[in-house]
N, C-alpha and C positions, 0 to 999 in steps of 0.2 A: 596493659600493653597489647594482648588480644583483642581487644576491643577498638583500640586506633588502628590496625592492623587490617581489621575486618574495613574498618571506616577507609581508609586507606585503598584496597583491593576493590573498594565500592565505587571508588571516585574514579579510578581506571580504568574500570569498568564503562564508568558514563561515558569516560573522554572517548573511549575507544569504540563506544557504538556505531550501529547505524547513520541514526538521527545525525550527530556531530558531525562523523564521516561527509553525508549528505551534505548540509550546510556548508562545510569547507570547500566539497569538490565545486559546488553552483558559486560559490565564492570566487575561487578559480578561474574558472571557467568568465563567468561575467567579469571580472577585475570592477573598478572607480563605476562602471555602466549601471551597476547595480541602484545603485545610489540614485538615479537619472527615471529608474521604470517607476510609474506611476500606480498604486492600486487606486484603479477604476469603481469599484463595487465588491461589497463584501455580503453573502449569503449565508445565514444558517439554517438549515432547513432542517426536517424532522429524519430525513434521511441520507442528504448530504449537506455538506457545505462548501461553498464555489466562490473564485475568487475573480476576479476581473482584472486585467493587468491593460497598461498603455499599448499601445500596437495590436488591440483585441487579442488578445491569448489567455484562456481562461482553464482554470483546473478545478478541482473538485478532489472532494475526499469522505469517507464515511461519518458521519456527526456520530459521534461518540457519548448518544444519550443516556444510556444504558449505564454509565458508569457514576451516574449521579445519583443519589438518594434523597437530594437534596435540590432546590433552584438551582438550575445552572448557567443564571442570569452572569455577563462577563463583568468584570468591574477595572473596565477600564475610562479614564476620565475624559476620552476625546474620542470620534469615532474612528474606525478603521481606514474606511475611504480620506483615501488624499495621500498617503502615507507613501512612503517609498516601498519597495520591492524588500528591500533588506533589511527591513525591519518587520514586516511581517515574515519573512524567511527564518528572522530569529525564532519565532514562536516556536518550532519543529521543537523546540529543545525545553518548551514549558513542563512545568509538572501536570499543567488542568491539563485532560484530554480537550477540551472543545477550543484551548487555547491552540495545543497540541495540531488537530485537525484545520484551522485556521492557515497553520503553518505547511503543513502537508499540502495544500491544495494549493499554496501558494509555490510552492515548491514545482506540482505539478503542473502549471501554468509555466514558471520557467523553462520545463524540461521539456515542452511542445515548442517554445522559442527559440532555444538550444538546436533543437530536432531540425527546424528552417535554417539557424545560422551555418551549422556544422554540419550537413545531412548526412558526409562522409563518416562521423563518427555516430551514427545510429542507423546500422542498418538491419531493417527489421525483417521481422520473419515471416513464414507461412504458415508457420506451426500451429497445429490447433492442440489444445490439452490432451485432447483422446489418443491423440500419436503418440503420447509418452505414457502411455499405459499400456501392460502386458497381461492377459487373462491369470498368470500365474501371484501379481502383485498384489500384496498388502498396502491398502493406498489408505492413509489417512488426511483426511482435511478439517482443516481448523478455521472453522467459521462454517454456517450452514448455507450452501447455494444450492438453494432447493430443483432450481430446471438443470444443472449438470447431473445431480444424483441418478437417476434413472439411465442417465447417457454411462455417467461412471458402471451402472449394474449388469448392463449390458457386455460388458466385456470382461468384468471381474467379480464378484458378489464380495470380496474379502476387503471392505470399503467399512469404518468409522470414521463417524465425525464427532468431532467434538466442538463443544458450543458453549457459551454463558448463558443464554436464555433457554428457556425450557421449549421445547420446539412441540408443537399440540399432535401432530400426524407425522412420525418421522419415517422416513420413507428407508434408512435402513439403520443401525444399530448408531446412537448416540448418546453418546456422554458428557459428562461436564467436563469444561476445560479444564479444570483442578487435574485430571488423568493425562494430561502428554507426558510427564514425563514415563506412564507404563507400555505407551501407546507409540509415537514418533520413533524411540530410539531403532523399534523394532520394522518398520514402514519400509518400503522399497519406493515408494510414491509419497511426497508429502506434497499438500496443496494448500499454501498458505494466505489465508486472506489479509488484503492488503494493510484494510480495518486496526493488521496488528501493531503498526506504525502508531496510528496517533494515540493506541491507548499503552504503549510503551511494553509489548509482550512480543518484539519480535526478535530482541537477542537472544535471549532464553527462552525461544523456543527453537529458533534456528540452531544453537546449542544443543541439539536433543536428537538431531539426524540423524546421527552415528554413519550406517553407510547407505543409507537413502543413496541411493542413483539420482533420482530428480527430486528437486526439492523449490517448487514451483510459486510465486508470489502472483495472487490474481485478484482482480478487482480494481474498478474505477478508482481507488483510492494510491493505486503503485506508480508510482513515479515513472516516467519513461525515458530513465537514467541507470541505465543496466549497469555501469563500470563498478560501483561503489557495491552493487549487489552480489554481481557475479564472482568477487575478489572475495567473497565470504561466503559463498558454497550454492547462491541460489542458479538454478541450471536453466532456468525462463521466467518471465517477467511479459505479465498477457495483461494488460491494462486498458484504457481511455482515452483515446486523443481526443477533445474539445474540440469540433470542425464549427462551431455556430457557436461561441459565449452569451449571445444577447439569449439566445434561445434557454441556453444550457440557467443564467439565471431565475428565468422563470420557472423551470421543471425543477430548481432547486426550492423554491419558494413556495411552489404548489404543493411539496413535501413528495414527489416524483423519484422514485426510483430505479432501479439499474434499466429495468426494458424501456425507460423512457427516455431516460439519457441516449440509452443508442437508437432509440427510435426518428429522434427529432434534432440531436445535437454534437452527437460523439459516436467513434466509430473504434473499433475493435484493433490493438497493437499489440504485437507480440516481439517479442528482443528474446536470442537463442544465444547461450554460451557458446564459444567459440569450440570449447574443445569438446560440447557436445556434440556437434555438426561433424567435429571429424571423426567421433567415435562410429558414428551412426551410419557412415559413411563408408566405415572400414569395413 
């Protein structure tokens, strides 16, 4: 009885995530249209992976190499390209991550489409991360972005990051992710890489805030769909628009990362909670 119980709380859990949420709201939002967009081209790259949609709108998200031990060759029996929009949209909700990030990218491809149809409902910000940081905060981040570190020490030194891979030179105190939950609850700053989307660690650990003031989701892999994010605690959402997709699959292909993306193909978006603007305000 405890054990259906558990199984039970587990499954409501799923329905009730992010990921789900996500899916449904771009469901929505597009109605029968979905059905209609075309993927163009599908990329896996050793550092992202980038989706190509009808109307040139292209997204991208972290390839989620790292969680294989094994081939993470996909086995699916036709290819990606040609497929409709909403069926690669389903993937968000696979177990593989690389099926997972598939999804995600495709997702973020929608949410720059979204962004043209509806501009009224995205309007984005000027925020940069360093404005939401205070010299007296405890800021943790979850994923290593190694060119913000030094920007974060300059204003605070009381900065851990936590990471799955073992970082060779870390520029200030790091741990293994296994520690959020000794690390997060206690944060005034949490900076969450977007990465934790497609490998399925971003309900639990967004669960872990406690009373985190800002609890930040960053990286070319964040959707530029703040509604579904901001209604579960995140206070900015700093991600990727795709301004050039033909470009953008190349530097996915060449196995190119974040400085390349915004070098050659993508430009820098930020989306601010509403009710942080009027705190900040006050």
């Amino acid at each position: 009885m405890p054990e259906s119980k558990n199984l039970q709380e587990t499954g409501k859990k799923e329905e009730n995530g992010i990921l789900p949420t996500l899916v449904s709201a771009l469901k929505k939002d597009f109605g029968p249209s979905l059905e209609e967009i075309e993927v163009k081209d599908v990329r896996i790259g050793l550092a992202y992976t980038g989706v190509l949609l009808s109307e040139n709108y292209g997204g991208v998200a972290c390839t989620p190499l790292y969680e294989f031990s094994g081939c993470p060759a996909l086995g699916f029996a036709d290819t990606l390209k040609g497929k409709t929009a909403d069926k690669l949209l389903e993937l968000v909700l696979s177990e593989n991550p690389l099926e997972a990030a598939v999804g995600v990218a495709t997702a973020n491809a929608l949410s720059h489409m979204l962004c043209d149809l509806k501009p009224e409902n995205f309007p984005v910000s000027n925020t940069d991360i360093l404005d939401l940081i205070k010299p007296e905060d405890k800021v943790a981040m979850v994923g290593y972005f190694g060119p913000l570190i030094p920007r974060i020490l300059k204003i605070t030194d009381k900065l851990t990051v936590l990471e799955k891979r073992e970082i060779e030179f870390p520029q200030t105190m790091t741990l293994p992710s296994e520690k959020a939950r000794e690390v997060l609850p206690s944060s005034d700053v949490i900076i969450l890489s977007a990465s934790t989307l497609a490998n399925r660690t971003f309900d639990e650990l967004l669960s872990l805030r406690s009373a985190a003031r800002e609890v930040v989701l960053l990286g070319p892999s964040a959707p530029l769909y703040p509604a579904p994010f901001f209604s579960r605690g995140i206070t900015a959402i700093m991600g990727t628009r795709i301004i050039d997709p033909l470009t953008m699959l190349t530097v996915v292909s060449e196995a190119g990362g974040t400085k390349k993306l915004h070098r050659y193909c993508g430009e820098k978006v930020a989306f601010r909670r509403k009710e942080q603007k009027e705190n900040k305000s006050a």
